[in-house]
Structures are given as C-alpha cells and as structure tokens.
C-alpha positions, 0 to 999 in steps of 0.5 A: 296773356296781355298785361296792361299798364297805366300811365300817369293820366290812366292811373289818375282816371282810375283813382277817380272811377274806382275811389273817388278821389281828386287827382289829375295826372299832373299830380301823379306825375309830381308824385312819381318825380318825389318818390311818392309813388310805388316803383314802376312795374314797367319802364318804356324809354322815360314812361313808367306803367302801374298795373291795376294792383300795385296802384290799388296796393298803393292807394290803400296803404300810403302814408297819410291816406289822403291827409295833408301831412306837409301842413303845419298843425293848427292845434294852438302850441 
C-alpha cells in the first residue's frame, strides 16, 4: 500500500480545495519553522510530509481557528 505525503505547497492547495482557506506554502513553511504546525508524519532529508489526516486533524483543531491572535485587542481599555 502506497502512503502519500504532502508537502508545504501540497498541504496549502489542499487547504484551499477542501476549506476554503487563504494560504500559500510559504505560509505553511513559516508555520512549520515556528512550531505551529503538527510534527511531520515523515522527514526526507530537510522535507517534512503530512498525510491527509494529521493535516485535517490540525485544521480543524488549532489554537485560534483561523483567528488572528498576535493582535493587540481593539476593545477600548
């Protein structure tokens, strides 16, 4: 049995087609270099591949959600 593996540009364009979402692979690269993305399910030299699943279990339970949470609140103190 064949297991695919995604890299930074694949796991973006599958974020796109399946959620909709916003993101480039740079992004996903950024990500991966600050700890914000899930521990790769296979290391190839420096590449890193995701499945399918622990990029979907990531999506759909990371901090925030999609919120911007480095910004400053814009409620009045």
């Amino acid at each position: 049995m064949t297991v695919d593996y995604m890299g930074p540009a694949e796991v973006a364009a599958y974020l796109r087609r399946e959620h909709g979402a916003e993101i480039e692979g740079v992004t996903i690269r950024q990500y991966a270099v600050k700890g914000r993305m899930p521990k790769p399910d296979v290391r190839i030299g420096p590449n890193a591949g995701w499945s399918e699943a622990t990029i979907a279990a990531w999506w759909a339970n990371r901090p925030g959600r999609g919120a911007r949470t480095d910004l400053a609140s814009s409620e009045p103190k």
